[in-house]
VOVO-893232 format. One record per residue (C-alpha): x, y, z; residue in one letter; residue number from 1. Coordinates in steps of 0.2 Angstrom, whole numbers, padded with zeros to 4 digits, always signed. Layout:
<sites>
px,py,pz,residu,num
X,Y,Z,a,NUM
...
</sites>
This chain:
<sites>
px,py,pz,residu,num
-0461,-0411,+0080,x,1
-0479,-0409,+0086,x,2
-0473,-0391,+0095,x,3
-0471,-0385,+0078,x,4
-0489,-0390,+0069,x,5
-0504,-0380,+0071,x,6
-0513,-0378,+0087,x,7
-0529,-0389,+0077,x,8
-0518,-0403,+0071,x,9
-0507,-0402,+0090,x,10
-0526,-0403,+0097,x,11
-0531,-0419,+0084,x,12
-0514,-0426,+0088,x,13
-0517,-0424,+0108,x,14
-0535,-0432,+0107,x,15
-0528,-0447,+0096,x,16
-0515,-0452,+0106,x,17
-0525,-0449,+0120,x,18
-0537,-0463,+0117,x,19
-0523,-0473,+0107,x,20
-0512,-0473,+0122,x,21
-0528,-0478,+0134,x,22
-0534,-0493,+0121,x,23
-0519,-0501,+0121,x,24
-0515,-0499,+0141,x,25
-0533,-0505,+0144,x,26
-0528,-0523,+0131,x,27
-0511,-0526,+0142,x,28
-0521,-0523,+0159,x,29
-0535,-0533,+0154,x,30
-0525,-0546,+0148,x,31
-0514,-0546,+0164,x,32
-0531,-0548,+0174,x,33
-0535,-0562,+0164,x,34
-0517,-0570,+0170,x,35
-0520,-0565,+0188,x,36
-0536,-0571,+0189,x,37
-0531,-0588,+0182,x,38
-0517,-0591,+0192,x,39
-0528,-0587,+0207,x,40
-0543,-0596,+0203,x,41
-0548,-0611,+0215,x,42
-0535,-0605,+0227,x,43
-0538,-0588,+0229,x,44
-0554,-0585,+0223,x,45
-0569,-0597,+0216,x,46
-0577,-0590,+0202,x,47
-0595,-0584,+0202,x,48
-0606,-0601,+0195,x,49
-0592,-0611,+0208,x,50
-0606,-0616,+0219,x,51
-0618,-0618,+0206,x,52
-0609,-0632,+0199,x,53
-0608,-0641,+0215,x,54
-0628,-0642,+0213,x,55
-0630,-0660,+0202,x,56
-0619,-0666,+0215,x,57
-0630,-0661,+0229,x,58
-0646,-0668,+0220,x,59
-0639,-0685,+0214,x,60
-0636,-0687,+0234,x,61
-0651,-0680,+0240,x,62
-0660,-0691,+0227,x,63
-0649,-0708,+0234,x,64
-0654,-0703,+0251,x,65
-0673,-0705,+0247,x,66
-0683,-0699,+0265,x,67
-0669,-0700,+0276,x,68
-0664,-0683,+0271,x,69
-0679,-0680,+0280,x,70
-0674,-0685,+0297,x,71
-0665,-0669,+0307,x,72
-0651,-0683,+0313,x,73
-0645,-0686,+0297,x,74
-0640,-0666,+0296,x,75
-0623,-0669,+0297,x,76
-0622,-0682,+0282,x,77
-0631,-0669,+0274,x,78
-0619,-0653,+0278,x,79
-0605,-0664,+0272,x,80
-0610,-0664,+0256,x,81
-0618,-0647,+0254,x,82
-0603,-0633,+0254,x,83
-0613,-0624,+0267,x,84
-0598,-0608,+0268,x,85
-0607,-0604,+0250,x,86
-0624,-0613,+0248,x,87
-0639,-0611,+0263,x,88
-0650,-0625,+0262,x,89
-0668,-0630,+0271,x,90
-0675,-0645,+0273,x,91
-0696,-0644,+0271,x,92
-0709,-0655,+0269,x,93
-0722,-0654,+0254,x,94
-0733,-0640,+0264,x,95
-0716,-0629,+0265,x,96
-0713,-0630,+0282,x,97
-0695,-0630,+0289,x,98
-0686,-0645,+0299,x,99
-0671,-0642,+0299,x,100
-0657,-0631,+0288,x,101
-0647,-0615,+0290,x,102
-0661,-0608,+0279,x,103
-0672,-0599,+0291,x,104
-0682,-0591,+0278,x,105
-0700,-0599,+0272,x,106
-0697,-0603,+0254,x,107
-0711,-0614,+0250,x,108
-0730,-0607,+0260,x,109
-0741,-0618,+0253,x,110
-0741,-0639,+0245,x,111
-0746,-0629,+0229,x,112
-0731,-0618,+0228,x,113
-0721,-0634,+0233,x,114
-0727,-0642,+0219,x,115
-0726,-0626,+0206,x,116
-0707,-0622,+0210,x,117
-0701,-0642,+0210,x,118
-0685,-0644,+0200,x,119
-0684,-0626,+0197,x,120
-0674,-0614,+0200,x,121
-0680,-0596,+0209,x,122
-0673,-0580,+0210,x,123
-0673,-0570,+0223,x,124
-0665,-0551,+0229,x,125
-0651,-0557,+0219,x,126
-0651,-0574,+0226,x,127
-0656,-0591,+0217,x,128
-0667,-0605,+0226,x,129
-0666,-0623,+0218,x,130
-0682,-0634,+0227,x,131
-0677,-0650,+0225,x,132
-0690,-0665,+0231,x,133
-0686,-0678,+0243,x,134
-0694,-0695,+0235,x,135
-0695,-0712,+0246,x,136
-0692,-0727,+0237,x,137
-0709,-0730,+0233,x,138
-0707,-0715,+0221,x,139
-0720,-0703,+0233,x,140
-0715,-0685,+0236,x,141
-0710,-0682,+0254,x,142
-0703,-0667,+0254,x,143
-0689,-0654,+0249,x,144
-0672,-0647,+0251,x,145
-0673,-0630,+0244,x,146
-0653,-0625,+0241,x,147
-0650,-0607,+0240,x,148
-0633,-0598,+0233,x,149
-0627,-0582,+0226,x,150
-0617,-0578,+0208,x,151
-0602,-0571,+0213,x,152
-0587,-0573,+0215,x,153
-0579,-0581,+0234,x,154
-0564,-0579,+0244,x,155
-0562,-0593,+0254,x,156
-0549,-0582,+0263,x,157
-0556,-0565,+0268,x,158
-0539,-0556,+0268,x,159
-0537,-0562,+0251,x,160
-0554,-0553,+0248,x,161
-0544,-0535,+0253,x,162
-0535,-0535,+0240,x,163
-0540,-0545,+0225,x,164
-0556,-0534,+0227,x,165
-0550,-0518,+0224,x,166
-0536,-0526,+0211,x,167
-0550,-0533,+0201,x,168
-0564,-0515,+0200,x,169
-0547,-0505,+0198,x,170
-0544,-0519,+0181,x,171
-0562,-0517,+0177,x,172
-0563,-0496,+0178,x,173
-0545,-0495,+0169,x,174
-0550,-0488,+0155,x,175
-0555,-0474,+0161,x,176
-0541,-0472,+0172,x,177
-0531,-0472,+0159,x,178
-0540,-0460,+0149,x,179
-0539,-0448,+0164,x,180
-0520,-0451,+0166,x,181
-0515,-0450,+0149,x,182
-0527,-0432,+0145,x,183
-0515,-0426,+0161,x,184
-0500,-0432,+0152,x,185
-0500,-0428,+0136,x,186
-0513,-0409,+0138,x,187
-0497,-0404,+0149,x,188
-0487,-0408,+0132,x,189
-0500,-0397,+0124,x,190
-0499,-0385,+0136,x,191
-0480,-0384,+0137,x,192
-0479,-0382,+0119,x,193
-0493,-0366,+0118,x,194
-0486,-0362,+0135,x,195
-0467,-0355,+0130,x,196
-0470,-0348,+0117,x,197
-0485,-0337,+0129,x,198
-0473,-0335,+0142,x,199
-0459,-0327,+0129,x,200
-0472,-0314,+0121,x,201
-0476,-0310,+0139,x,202
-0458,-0307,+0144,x,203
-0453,-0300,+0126,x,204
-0468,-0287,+0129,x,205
-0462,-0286,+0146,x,206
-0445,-0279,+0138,x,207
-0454,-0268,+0125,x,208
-0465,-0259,+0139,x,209
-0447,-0255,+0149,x,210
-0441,-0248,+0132,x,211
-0426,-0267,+0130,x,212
-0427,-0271,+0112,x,213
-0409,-0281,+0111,x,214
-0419,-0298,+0113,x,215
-0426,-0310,+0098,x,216
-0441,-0321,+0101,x,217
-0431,-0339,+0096,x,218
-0449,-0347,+0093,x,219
-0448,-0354,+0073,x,220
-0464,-0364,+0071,x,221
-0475,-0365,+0055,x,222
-0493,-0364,+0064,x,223
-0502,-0350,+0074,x,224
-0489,-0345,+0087,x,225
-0472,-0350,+0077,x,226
-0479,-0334,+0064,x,227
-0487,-0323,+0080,x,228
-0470,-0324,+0087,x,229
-0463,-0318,+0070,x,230
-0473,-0303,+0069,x,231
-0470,-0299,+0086,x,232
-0450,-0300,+0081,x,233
-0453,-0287,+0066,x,234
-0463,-0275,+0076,x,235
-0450,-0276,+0089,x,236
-0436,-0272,+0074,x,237
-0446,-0259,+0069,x,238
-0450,-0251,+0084,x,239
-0433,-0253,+0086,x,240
-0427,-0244,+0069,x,241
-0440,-0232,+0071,x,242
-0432,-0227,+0090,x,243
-0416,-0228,+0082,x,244
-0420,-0215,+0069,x,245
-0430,-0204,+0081,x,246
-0416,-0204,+0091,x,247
-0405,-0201,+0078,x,248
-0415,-0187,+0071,x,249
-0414,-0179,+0089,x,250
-0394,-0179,+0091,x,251
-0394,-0174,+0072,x,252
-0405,-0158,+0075,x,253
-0397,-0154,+0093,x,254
-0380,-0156,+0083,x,255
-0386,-0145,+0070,x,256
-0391,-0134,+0081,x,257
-0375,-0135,+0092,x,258
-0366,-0131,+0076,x,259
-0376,-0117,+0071,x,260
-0376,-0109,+0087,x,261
-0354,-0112,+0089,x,262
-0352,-0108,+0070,x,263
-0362,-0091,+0070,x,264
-0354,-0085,+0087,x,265
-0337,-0078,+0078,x,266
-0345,-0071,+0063,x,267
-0360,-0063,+0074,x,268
-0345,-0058,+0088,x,269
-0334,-0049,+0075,x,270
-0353,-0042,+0067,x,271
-0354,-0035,+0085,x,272
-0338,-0027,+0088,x,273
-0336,-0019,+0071,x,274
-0354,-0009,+0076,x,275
-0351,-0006,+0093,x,276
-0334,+0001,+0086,x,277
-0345,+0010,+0072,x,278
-0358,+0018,+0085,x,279
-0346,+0022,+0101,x,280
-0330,+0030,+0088,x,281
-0332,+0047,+0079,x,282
-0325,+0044,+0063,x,283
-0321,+0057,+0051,x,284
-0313,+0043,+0039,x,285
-0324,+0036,+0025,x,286
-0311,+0024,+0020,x,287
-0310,+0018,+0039,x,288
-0329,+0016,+0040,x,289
-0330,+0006,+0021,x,290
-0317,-0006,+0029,x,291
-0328,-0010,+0044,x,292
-0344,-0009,+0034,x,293
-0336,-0023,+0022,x,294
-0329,-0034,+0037,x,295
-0348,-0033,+0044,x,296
-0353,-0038,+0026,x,297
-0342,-0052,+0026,x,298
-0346,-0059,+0041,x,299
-0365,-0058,+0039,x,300
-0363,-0067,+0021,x,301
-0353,-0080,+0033,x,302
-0367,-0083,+0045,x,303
-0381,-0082,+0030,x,304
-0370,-0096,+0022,x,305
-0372,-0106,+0035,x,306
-0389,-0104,+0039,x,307
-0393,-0108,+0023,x,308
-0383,-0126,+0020,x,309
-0391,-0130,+0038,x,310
-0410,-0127,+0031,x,311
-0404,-0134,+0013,x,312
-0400,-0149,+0024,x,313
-0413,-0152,+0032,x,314
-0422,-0151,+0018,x,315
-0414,-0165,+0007,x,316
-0416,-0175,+0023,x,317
-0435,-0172,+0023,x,318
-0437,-0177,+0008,x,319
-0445,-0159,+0003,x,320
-0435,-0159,-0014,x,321
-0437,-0170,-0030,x,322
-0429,-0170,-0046,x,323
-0433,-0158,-0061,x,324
-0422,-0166,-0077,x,325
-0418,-0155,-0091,x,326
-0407,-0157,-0106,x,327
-0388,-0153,-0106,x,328
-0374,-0152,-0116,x,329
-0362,-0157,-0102,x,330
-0345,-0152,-0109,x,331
-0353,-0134,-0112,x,332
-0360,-0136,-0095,x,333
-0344,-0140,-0087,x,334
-0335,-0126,-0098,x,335
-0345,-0113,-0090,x,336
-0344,-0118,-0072,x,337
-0323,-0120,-0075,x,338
-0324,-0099,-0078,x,339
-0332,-0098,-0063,x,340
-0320,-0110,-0051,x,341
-0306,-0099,-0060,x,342
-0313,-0081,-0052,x,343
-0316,-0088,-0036,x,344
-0298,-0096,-0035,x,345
-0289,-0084,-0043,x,346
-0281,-0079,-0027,x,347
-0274,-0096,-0027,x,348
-0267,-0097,-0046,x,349
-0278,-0115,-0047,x,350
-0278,-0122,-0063,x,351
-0294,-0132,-0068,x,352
-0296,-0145,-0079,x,353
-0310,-0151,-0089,x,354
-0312,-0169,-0098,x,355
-0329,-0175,-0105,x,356
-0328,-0190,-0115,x,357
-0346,-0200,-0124,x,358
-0349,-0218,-0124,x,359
-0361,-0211,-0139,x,360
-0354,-0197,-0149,x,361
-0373,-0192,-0156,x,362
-0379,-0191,-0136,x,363
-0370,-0178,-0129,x,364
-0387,-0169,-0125,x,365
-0392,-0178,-0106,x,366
-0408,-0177,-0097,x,367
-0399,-0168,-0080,x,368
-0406,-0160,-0065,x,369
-0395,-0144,-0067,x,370
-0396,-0133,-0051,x,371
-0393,-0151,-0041,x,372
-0379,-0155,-0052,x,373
-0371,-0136,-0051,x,374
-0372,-0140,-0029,x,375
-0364,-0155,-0030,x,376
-0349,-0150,-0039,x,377
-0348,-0135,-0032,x,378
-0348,-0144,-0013,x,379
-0334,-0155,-0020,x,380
-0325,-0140,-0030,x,381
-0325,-0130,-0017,x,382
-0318,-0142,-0003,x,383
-0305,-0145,-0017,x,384
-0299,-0128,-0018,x,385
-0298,-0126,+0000,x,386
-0287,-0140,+0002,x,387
-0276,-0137,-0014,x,388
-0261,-0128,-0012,x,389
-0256,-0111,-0020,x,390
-0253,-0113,-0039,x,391
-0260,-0132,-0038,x,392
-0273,-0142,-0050,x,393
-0291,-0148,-0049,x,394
-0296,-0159,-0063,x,395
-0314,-0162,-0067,x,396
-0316,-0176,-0078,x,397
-0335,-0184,-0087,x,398
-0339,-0201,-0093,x,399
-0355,-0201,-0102,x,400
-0364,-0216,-0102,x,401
-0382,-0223,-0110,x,402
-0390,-0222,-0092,x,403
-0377,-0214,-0080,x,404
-0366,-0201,-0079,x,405
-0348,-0203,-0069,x,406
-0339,-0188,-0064,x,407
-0322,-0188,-0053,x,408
-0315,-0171,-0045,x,409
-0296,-0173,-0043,x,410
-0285,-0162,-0033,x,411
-0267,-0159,-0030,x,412
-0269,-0158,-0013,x,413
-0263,-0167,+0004,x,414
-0278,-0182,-0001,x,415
-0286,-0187,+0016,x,416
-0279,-0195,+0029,x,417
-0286,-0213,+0034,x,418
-0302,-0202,+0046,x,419
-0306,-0191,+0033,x,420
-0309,-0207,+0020,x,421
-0319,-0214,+0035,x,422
-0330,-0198,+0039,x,423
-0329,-0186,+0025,x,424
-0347,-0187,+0020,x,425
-0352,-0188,+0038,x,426
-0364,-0172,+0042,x,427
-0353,-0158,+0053,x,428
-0337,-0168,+0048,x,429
-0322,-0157,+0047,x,430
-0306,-0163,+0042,x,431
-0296,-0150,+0051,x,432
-0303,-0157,+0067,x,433
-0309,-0139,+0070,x,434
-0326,-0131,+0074,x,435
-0320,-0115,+0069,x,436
-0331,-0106,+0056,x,437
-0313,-0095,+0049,x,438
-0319,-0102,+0032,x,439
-0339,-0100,+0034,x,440
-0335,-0121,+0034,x,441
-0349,-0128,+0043,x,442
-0346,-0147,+0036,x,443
-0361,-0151,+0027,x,444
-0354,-0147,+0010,x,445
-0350,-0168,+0007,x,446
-0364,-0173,+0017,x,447
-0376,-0161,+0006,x,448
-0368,-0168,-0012,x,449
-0368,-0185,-0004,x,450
-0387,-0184,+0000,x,451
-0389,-0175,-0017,x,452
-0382,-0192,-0028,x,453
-0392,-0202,-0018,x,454
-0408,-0194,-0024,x,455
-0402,-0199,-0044,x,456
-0399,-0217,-0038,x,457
-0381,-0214,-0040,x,458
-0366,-0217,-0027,x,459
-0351,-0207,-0022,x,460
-0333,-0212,-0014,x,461
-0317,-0204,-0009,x,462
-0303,-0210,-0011,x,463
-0282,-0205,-0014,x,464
-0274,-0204,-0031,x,465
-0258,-0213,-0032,x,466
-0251,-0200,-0038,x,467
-0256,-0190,-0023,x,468
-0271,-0179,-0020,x,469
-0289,-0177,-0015,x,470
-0302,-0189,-0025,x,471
-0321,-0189,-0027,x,472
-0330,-0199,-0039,x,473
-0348,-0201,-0042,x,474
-0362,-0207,-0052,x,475
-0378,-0201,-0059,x,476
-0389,-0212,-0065,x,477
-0402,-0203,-0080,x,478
-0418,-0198,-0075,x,479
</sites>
């Protein structure tokens, strides 16, 4: 399709058929003037040397005549035999002078002349003059008839002449009539095919300029504009991406800050109360005055908590962090963070289990990025033991691999519902459907670990055991 080549060969292309086109328009007119002019020679039209022709004729009779000719009364005999519609003719004698004829003109001004343009023929202004001599029948020059005539053509009937005129210069200058009708024809093809694609960038940056990026420039062509209109499409996706993220990066920070500001109002309004209560009351009893001093304490710990996971958030999220890999023995690793899950649920009676098992017996030192590790599981653990019930179980179980390492953090929990399985590693999801800040929960704690196993090339899923319970499994590729 020639819309689809590029603009120099559509150009070529253009100018080929162009003059292709023309030729063979021009070969078919030509030839049909040819038939025209055949069918209406000798009826319509005489061709131009018709009269010519008729010349011998004339002079074979002038030459019969002898010196009669010479005589005005035989003019008629004379005009009968001369086509006079197409030839003028004057009679002269051998000094040039005129006797009779409807040939006004002096041809002929002197004997010498005469005798110079005898049996010739003498062009004139376009005209032709054929001086033929009158001789008596003693064979001595008496005089002349000089026959004059035009080449062109003739039209016997001058309506006939209107038309076939004009017919005849339009067949002559057709070629360049059809050179100027097919440039129209086929340069608006041309045009069309730059054209539309033109006109859609214009409207497409139209669209950009009033900020409407749900359009797709369908222009698929492998020259100039087909790759133009390609590169405008990818600007406009990324445009569009890069709106979509600022945009998301806006709601994400006015909902980070929406949360902040709605999770820090309860620990900051019991803060509040507790001092006022502390500076209005006069208080003799320590003990009272410890209690309010350690609900303060609490609450402040709460509203640093948060604080904290919001900035630690924002941080993974700008890529301000990286990876710092050391080697672990993870079974020792995992050992020691079970004693601490064990104080901090003891309140609960939460029995945790540890399983590490090794692809490779002699590798059970990995390169691991310890303080990234510890916030992960302690995210997951500690959304574990919220959820598990008094005297329940969390089971942490380890597959060392050559290149990864696969942990999954079981509980015997409720499990989610289908919502949580949907948005639990959504930033500010709660499953409780709550914003309240009772457990210093701000909802980041999946997002955060989530975030946090991307960053090793890993991946992370949750998921119900069919047993019943809370699941989170995730991989950590070596680094």
């Amino acid at each position: 399709m020639l819309a689809k080549k590029p603009l120099k060969s559509q150009f070529v292309i253009t100018f080929i058929l162009i003059l292709i086109s023309s030729i063979i328009a021009t070969i078919f007119t030509y030839y049909a003037g040819y038939m025209i002019f055949v069918n209406l020679e000798y009826k319509k039209i005489y061709p131009a040397n018709y009269y010519e022709k008729k010349i011998p004729e004339i002079e074979d009779y002038i030459r019969s005549k002898g010196a009669v000719i010479l005589n005005p009364e035989d003019k008629k005999s004379l005009e009968m035999i001369i086509p006079i519609e197409g030839i003028s003719y004057q009679v002269i004698d051998t000094n040039g002078n005129r006797i009779y004829g409807t040939d006004i003109r002096r041809i002929v001004k002197s004997k010498e002349e005469f005798y110079s343009k005898m049996n010739s023929n003498i062009g004139i202004k376009g005209e032709y003059t054929r001086l033929i001599p009158v001789i008596d029948f003693d064979g001595k020059i008496k005089g002349g008839v000089a026959l004059t005539y035009k080449l062109t053509p003739y039209f016997p009937n001058t309506v006939d002449e209107i038309w076939i005129k004009p017919l005849f210069a339009a067949i002559i200058f057709s070629p360049f009539i059809y050179i100027v009708i097919f440039t129209l024809l086929f340069s608006k093809r041309f045009a069309d095919s730059i054209g539309k694609p033109i006109n859609m960038l214009i409207e497409a940056s139209r669209k950009v300029k009033e900020k409407d990026l749900d359009f797709n420039l369908d222009h698929y062509a492998d020259n100039e504009l087909g790759r133009l209109c390609e590169a405008f499409n990818e600007m406009k996706n990324e445009l569009k991406e890069s709106l979509i993220s600022q945009w998301k990066v806006e709601q994400e920070r006015y909902e980070m800050v929406e949360a902040l500001a709605h999770d820090l109002k309860t620990p900051l309004s019991t803060i509040l109360g507790y001092v006022e209560a502390l500076t209005e009351g006069h208080y003799d009893d320590n003990q009272k005055i410890k209690k309010y001093l350690n609900v303060i304490k609490e609450n402040a710990n709460k509203a640093s908590q948060l604080i904290k996971e919001m900035l630690y958030a924002a941080e993974i999220e700008g890529l301000g962090v990286g990876l710092d890999a050391v080697p672990v023995d993870i079974y020792s690793f995992l050992m020691q963070k079970k004693e601490g899950y064990e104080i901090m649920a003891k309140d609960k009676n939460i029995n945790f289990k540890v399983d590490v098992t090794y692809e490779n017996q002699e590798k059970k030192i990995c390169p691991v990025d310890v303080v990234k590790l510890e916030r992960i599981l302690d995210n997951i653990i500690m959304n574990s033991i919220r959820y598990t019930p008094q005297n329940g179980t969390i089971t942490i179980n380890a597959d060392v691999a050559c290149d990864n390492i696969r942990f999954k953090i079981c509980d015997s929990g409720k499990g989610f519902s289908n919502k949580d399985l949907l948005h639990v590693f959504s930033k500010f999801y709660r499953g409780d459907e709550s914003r309240s800040s009772k457990n210093g929960h701000a909802g980041l704690g999946l997002y955060i670990a989530k975030k946090l196993v991307e960053m090793h090339r890993g991946s992370i899923k949750a998921f119900n055991a069919k047993d019943g319970g809370a699941c989170i499994e995730f991989v950590l590729y070596k680094v």
